[in-house]
C-alpha positions in Angstrom: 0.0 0.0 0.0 1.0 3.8 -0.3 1.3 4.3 3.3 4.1 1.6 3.0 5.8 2.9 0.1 5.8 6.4 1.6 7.2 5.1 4.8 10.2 2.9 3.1 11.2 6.4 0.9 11.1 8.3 4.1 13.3 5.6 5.9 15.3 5.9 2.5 15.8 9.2 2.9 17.0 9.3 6.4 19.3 7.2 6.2 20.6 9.0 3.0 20.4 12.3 5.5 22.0 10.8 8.0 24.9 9.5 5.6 25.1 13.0 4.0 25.3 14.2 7.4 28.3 12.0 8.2 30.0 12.4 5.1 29.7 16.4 6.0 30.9 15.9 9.6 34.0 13.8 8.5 34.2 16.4 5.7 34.4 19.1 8.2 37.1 17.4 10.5 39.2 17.0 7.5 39.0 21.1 6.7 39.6 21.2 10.6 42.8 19.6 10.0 44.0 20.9 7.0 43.7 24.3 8.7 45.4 23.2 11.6 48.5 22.0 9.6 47.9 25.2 7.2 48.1 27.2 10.6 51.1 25.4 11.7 53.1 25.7 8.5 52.6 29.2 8.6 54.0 29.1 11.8 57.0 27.1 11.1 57.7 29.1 8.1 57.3 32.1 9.9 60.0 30.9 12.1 61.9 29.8 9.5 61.7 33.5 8.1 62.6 35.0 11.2 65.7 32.7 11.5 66.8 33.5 8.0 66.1 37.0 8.5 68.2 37.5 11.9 71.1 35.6 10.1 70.7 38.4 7.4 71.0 41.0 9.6 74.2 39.1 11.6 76.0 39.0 8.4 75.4 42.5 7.5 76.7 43.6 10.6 79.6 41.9 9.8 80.0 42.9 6.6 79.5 46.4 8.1 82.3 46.0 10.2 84.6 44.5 8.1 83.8 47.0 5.6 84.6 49.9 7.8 87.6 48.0 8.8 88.9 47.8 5.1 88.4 51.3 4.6 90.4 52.2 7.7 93.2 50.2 6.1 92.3 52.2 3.0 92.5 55.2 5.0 95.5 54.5 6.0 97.5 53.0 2.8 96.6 56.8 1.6 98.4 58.4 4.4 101.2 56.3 4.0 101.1 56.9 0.1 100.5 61.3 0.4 103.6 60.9 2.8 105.6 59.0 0.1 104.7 61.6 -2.0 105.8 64.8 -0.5 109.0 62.2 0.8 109.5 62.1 -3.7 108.8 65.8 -3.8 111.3 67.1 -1.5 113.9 64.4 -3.2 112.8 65.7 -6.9 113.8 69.6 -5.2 116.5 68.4 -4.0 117.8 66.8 -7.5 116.5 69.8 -9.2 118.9 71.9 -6.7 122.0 69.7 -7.1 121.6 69.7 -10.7 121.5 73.9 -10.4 124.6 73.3 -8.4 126.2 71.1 -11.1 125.3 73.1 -13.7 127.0 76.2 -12.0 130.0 74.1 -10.8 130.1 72.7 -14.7 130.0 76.6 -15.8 132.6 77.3 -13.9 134.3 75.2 -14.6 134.4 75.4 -18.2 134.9 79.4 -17.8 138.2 78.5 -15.8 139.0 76.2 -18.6 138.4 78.9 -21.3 140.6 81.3 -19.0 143.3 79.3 -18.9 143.3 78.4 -22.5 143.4 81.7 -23.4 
C-alpha cells in the first residue's frame, strides 16, 4: 500500500540524511585539519623566516664592520702613500737643486778652462 511505500522512501531518505550528514561531519574534521596543519606551517615558516632574517641581519653587521675595517686600512694606505709623495717631492727639489749646483760648478768650470786656455 501507499502508506508503505511512503514510509520505506522516508526511511530511505533518512538514512541517506544521515549518511550526508556523516559524510559532511567527517568532511568538516578534514578542513579542521587541513587548517590546523595550514596554521602550523605558517608558523614554522614564519619561524623559518625570522631565522633566516636575523642571520641576514648578523651577516650585515659583519659585513658592516669588516667593511669599515677595510676602509680604515684604506684610510691608512693613503696616508702612508700622500707621505711618500711629498717624501718624492722634497727628493725631486733636492735633485732639481743639485743639478742647479752642477750646472754652475760645470760653468765654472768650463769658464776657468776657457781662462786658462786663453
Amino acid at each position: 500500500d501507499i502508506y508503505t511505500k511512503l514510509r520505506k522512501q522516508i526511511e530511505l531518505l533518512e538514512t541517506d540524511t544521515q549518511e550526508a550528514q556523516r559524510k559532511i561531519e567527517e568532511l568538516e574534521m578534514e578542513e579542521e585539519k587541513l587548517l590546523l596543519g595550514s596554521h602550523a606551517k605558517l608558523i614554522e615558516l614564519d619561524q623559518k623566516f625570522a631565522t633566516v632574517e636575523e642571520s641576514l641581519k648578523d651577516q650585515i653587521v659583519r659585513l658592516q664592520a669588516d667593511f669599515h675595517m677595510q676602509q680604515l686600512v684604506i684610510d691608512e694606505k693613503n696616508v702612508e702613500i700622500a707621505d711618500k709623495n711629498d717624501e718624492l717631492m722634497l727628493k725631486d727639489k733636492e735633485i732639481e737643486e743639485l743639478k742647479a749646483k752642477v750646472k754652475k760648478a760645470n760653468d765654472k768650470l768650463t769658464a776657468a778652462a776657457k781662462s786658462l786656455a786663453w
